[in-house]
C-alpha positions in Angstrom: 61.5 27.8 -49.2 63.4 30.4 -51.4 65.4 30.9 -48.2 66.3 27.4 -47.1 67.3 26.5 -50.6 70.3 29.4 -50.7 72.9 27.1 -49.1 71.9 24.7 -51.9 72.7 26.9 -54.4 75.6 28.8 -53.1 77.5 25.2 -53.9 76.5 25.5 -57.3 79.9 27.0 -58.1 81.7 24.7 -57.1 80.1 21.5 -57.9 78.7 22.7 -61.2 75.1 22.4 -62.6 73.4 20.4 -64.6 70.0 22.0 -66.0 67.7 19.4 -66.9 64.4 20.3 -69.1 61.6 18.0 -70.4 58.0 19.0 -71.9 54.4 17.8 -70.6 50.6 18.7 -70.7 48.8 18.8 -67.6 45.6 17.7 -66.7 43.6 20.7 -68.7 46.1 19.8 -71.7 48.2 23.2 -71.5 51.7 22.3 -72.4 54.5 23.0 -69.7 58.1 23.3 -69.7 59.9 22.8 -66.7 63.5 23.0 -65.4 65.5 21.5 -63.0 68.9 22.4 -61.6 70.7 18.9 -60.8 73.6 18.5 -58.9 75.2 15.5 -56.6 73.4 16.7 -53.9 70.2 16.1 -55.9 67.6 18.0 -58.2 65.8 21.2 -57.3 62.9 22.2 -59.2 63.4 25.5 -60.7 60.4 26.9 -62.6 57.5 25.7 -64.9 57.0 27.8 -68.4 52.9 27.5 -69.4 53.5 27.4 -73.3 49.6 27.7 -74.2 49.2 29.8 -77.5 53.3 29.7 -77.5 54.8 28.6 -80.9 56.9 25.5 -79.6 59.8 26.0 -82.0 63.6 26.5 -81.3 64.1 30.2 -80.9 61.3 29.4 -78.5 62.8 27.2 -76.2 66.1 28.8 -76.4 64.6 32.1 -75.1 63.5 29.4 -72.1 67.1 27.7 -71.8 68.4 31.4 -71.9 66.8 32.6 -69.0 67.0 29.6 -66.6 70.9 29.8 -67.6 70.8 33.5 -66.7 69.3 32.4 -63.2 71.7 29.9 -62.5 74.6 31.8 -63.6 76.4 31.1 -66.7 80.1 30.0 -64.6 77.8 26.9 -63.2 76.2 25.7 -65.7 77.9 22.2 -67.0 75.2 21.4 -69.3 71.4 21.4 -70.7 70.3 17.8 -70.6 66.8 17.3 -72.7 65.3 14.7 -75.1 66.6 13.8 -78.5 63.8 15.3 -80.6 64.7 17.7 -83.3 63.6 20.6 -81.5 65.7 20.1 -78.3 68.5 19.4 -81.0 68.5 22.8 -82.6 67.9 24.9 -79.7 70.4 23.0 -77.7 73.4 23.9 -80.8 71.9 27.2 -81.1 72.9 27.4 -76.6 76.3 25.8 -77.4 77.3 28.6 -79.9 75.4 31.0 -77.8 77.3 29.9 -74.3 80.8 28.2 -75.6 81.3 27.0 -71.7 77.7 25.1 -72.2 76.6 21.5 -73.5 73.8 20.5 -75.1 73.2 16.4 -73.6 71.0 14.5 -75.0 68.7 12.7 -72.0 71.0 8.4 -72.7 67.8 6.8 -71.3 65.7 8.4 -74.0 68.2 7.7 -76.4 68.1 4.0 -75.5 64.8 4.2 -75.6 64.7 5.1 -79.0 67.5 2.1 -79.4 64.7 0.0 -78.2 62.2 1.0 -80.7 64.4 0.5 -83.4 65.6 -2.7 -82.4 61.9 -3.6 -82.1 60.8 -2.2 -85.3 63.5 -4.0 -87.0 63.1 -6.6 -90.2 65.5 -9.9 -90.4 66.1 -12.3 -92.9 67.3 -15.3 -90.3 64.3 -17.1 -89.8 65.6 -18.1 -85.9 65.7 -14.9 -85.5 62.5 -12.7 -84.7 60.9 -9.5 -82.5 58.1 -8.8 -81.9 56.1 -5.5 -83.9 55.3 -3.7 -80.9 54.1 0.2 -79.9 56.5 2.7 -79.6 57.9 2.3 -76.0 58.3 4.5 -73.3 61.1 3.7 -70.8 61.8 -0.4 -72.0 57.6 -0.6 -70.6 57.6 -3.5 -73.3 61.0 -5.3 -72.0 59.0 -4.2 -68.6 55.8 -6.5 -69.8 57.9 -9.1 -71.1 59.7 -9.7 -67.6 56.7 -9.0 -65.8 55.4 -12.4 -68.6 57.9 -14.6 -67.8 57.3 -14.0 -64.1 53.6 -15.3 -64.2 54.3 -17.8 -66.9 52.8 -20.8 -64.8 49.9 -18.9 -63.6 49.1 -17.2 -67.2 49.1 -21.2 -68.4 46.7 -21.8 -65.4 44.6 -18.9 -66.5 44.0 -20.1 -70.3 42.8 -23.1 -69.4 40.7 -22.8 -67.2 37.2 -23.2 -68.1 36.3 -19.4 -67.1 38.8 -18.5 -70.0 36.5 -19.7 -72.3 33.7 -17.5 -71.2 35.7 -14.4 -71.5 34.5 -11.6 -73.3 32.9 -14.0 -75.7 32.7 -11.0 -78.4 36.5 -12.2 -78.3 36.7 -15.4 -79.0 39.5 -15.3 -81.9 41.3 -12.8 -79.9 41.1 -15.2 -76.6 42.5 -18.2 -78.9 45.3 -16.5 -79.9 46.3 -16.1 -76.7 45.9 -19.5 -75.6 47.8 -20.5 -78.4 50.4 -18.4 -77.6 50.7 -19.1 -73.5 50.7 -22.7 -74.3 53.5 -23.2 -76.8 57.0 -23.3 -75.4 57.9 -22.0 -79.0 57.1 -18.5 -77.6 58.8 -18.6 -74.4 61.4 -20.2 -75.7 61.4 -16.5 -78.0 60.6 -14.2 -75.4 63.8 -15.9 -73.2 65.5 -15.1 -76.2 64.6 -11.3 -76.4 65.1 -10.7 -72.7 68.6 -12.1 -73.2 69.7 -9.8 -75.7 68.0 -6.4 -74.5 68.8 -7.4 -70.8 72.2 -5.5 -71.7 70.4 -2.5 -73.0 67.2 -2.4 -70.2 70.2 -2.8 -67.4 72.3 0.2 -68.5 69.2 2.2 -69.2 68.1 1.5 -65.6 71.7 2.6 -64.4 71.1 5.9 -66.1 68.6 6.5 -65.5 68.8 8.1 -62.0 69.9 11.2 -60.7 73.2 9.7 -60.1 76.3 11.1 -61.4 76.8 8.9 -64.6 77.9 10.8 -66.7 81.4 9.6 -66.8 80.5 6.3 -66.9 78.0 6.1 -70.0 81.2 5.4 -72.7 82.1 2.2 -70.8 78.8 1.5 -70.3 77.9 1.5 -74.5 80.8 -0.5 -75.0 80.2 -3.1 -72.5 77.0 -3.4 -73.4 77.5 -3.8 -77.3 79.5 -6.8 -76.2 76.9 -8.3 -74.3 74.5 -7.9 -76.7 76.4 -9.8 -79.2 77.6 -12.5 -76.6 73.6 -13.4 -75.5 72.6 -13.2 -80.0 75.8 -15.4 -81.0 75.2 -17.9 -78.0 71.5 -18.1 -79.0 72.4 -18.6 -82.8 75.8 -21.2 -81.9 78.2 -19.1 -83.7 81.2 -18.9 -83.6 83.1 -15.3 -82.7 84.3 -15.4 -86.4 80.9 -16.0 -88.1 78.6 -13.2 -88.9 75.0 -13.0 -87.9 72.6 -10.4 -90.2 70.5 -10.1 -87.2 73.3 -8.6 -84.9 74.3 -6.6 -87.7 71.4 -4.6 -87.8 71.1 -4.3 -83.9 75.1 -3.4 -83.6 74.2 -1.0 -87.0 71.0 0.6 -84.7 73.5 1.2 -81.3 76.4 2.5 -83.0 73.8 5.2 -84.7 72.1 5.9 -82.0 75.6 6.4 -79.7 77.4 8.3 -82.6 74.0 10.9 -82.5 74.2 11.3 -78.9 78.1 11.2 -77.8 79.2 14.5 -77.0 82.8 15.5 -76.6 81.4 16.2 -72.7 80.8 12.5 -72.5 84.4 11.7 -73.9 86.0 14.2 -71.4 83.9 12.8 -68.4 85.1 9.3 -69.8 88.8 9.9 -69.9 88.5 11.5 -66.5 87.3 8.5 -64.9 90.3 7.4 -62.9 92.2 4.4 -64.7 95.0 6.4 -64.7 98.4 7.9 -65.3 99.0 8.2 -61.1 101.0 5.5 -60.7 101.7 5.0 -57.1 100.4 1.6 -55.7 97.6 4.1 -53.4 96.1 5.8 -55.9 95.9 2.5 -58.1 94.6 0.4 -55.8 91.5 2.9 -55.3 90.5 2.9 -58.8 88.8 -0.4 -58.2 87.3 0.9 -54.7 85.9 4.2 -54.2 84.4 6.0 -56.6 85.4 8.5 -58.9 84.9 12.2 -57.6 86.0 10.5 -54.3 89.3 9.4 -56.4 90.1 12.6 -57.2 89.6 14.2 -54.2 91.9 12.3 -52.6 95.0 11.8 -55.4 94.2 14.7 -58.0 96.4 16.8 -55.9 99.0 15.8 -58.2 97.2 17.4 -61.4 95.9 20.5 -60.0 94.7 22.1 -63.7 92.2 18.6 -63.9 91.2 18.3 -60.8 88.7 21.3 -60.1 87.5 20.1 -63.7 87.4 16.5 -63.0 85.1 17.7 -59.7 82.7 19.6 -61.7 82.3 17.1 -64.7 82.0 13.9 -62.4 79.2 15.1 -60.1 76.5 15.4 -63.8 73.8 12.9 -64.6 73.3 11.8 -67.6 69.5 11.8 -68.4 66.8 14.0 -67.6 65.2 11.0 -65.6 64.5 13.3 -62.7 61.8 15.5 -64.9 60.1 12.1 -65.5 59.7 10.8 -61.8 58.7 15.0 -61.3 55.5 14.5 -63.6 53.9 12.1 -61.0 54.6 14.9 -58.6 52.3 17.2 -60.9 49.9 14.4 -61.2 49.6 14.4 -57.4 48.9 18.0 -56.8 47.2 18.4 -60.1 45.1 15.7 -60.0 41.5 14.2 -60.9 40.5 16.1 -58.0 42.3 18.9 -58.4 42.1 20.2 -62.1 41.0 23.5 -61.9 44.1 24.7 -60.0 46.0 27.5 -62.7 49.4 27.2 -64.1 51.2 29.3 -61.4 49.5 27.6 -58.6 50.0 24.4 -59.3 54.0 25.8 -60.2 54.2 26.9 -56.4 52.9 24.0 -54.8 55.2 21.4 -57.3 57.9 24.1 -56.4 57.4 23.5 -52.5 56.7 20.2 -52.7 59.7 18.9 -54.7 62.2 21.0 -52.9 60.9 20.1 -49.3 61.5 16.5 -50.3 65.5 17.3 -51.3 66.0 19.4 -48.3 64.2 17.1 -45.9 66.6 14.2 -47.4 69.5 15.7 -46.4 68.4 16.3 -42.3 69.1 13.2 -39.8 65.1 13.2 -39.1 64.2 11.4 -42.8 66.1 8.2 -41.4 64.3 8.2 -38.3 60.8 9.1 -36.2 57.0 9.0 -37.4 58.1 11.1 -40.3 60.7 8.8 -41.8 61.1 8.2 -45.4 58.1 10.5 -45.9 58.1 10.7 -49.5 58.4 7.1 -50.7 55.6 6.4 -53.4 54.1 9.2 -52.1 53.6 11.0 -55.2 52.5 7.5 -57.0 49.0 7.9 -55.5 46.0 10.3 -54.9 43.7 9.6 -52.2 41.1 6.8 -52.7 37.5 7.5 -51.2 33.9 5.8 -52.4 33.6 8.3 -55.5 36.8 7.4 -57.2 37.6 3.9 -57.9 41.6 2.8 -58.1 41.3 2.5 -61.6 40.2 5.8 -61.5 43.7 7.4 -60.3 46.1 5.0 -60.6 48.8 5.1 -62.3 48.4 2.3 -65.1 51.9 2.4 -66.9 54.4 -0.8 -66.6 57.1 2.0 -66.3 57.1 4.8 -65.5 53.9 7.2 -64.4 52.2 7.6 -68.0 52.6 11.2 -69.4 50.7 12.7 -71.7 53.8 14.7 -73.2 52.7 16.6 -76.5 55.4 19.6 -76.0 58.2 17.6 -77.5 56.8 14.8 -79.2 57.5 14.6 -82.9 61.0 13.2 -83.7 61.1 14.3 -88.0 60.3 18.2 -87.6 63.3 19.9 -86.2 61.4 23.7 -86.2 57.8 23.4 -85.0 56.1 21.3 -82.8 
């Protein structure tokens, strides 16, 4: 594997690197940290750190960052893309004034996430205006739940009154006629239209971001845009004008514009203003802003500025988020699973290691799109195998979202030096 993967990495140099690390506890509860190297040809699993009896502070994980840095070679690296909690904060500064040529990015989807929460956690005065007190959410699962609502609307009305409902769980009865109450009054769907509207904005970029894609470029606009939208779907719902003021969109515009102004980096500006709108002004080069995309762009006219344009390559090929790590937990969950729980940390490393690099060489051959072993990996990695001991609720994957991870490494967002 080692071998097949050199030609991978001997592009790194001239494409640039993005490494992406996130935290997690396996099955046996010993916490991991893993890193990926991500670039437009897609993410390669590096390495999984066992932290058990580790002090999970920030000299901590910069040792970690250090090292993987050291193995990718410091001329690649673009960035370190992680979460936003305090830890990955300070050791992420502590690698910028370690590495002057390296960012720290903080992971866009978890930062609107954590929009999302806040927005969701929020108190209003208007009395029109409401939302819901909900659990923390993981990856808009709420928003998720909410669609997934509105969907099944006619058949959750069917449900409630039918004469079964009744009979329910009858240690539940107040529990079962709230519910009913709630189904059957246009009130709340009228109010849960009403939330979709305005977090549609905010559930669509995060779903853009959060991809291996490069997006990096792309996440100013995106913030802007979606502010605006935001306000459009609260003001339409409220009948205000554009010159009245709403307290409600206040506090939502007050919770994005923190959230951005924590997260923006200056690598995010420079990706932005490298996003071809242009100062080439001949009618070619114009015309395919609105056509091909950006890296393509400057392949094809940065000729003409020859100091941006190896920069403008590198900086245009980088994710934003650190959403590859995520869909890589139901990849340990396949290999490390109910099944399979004794395996030991290295093991299990080597066979995530094979497994997740097979699938982004095999990607890249003609044979993936056709023959018995097309498209091999699709939902594979969702699912263990099913025989008459384990029942599906045994090892599915019950999350609206996203695979559900048990992720204690980095979970505290107030202490910034110990986890």
């Amino acid at each position: 594997m080692e071998r097949m993967l050199e030609p991978t990495k001997n592009s790194w140099s001239g494409k640039g690197v993005s490494i992406v690390s996130d935290g997690w506890s396996d099955p046996q509860r010993r916490p991991l940290l893993n890193f990926m190297a991500v670039t437009e040809s897609g993410p390669m699993f590096l390495k999984a750190v066992d932290c058990s009896d580790e002090i999970k502070d920030k000299d901590y994980v910069v040792k970690q960052i250090r090292d993987v840095i050291r193995e990718v070679g410091l001329s690649n690296v673009v960035q370190i893309v992680t979460d936003n909690v305090p830890v990955c904060k300070a050791a992420g500064l502590l690698i910028e004034a370690e590495f002057p040529s390296v960012f720290w990015t903080p992971c866009i989807v978890h930062t609107l996430n954590l929009a999302l929460k806040d927005i969701c956690a929020a108190k209003n005065t208007e009395k029109n205006n409401f939302l819901l007190n909900v659990a923390p959410t993981r990856f808009a699962s709420t928003i998720v739940m909410l669609k997934r609502f509105r969907l099944l609307k006619q058949g959750l009305k069917e449900m409630v009154i039918s004469e079964k409902w009744s009979s329910y769980k009858e240690d539940n009865i107040g529990r079962a006629e709230v519910v009913t109450e709630k189904i059957l009054s246009e009130n709340w769907w009228q109010k849960i239209d009403y939330i979709l509207a305005f977090t549609n904005p905010i559930y669509d970029v995060l779903r853009s971001t959060d991809s291996d894609a490069p997006t990096l470029h792309l996440v100013h606009e995106m913030w802007d845009s979606m502010i605006k939208k935001v306000k459009s779907a609260i003001y339409l719902y409220e009948k205000k004008d554009e010159q009245e003021s709403s307290s409600f969109y206040d506090v939502v515009h007050s919770i994005l514009v923190q959230r951005w102004t924590k997260s923006s980096t200056p690598l995010h500006c420079l990706a932005h203003s490298l996003n071809p709108r242009g100062v080439f002004d001949d009618y070619d080069s114009l015309n395919d802003r609105g056509i091909v995309d950006a890296k393509s762009w400057w392949l094809i006219h940065g000729s003409k500025a020859k100091f941006l344009q190896p920069i403008a390559l590198r900086l245009l090929g980088q994710p934003s988020s650190s959403s590859c790590y995520e869909r890589n937990w139901s990849t340990y969950s396949f290999i490390h699973s109910l099944k399979r729980n004794k395996l030991k940390p290295k093991r299990t490393e080597n066979l995530v290691f094979v497994h997740t690099n097979l699938r982004l060489l095999s990607r890249k051959t003609s044979q993936y799109n056709k023959g018995e072993t097309m498209m091999w990996d699709i939902a594979g990695d969702a699912f263990s195998p099913i025989d008459e001991e384990n029942g599906v609720l045994e090892v599915a994957h019950l999350s609206l979202d996203e695979p559900e991870l048990e992720r204690v490494t980095f979970s505290n967002d107030e202490d910034i030096n110990h986890i």
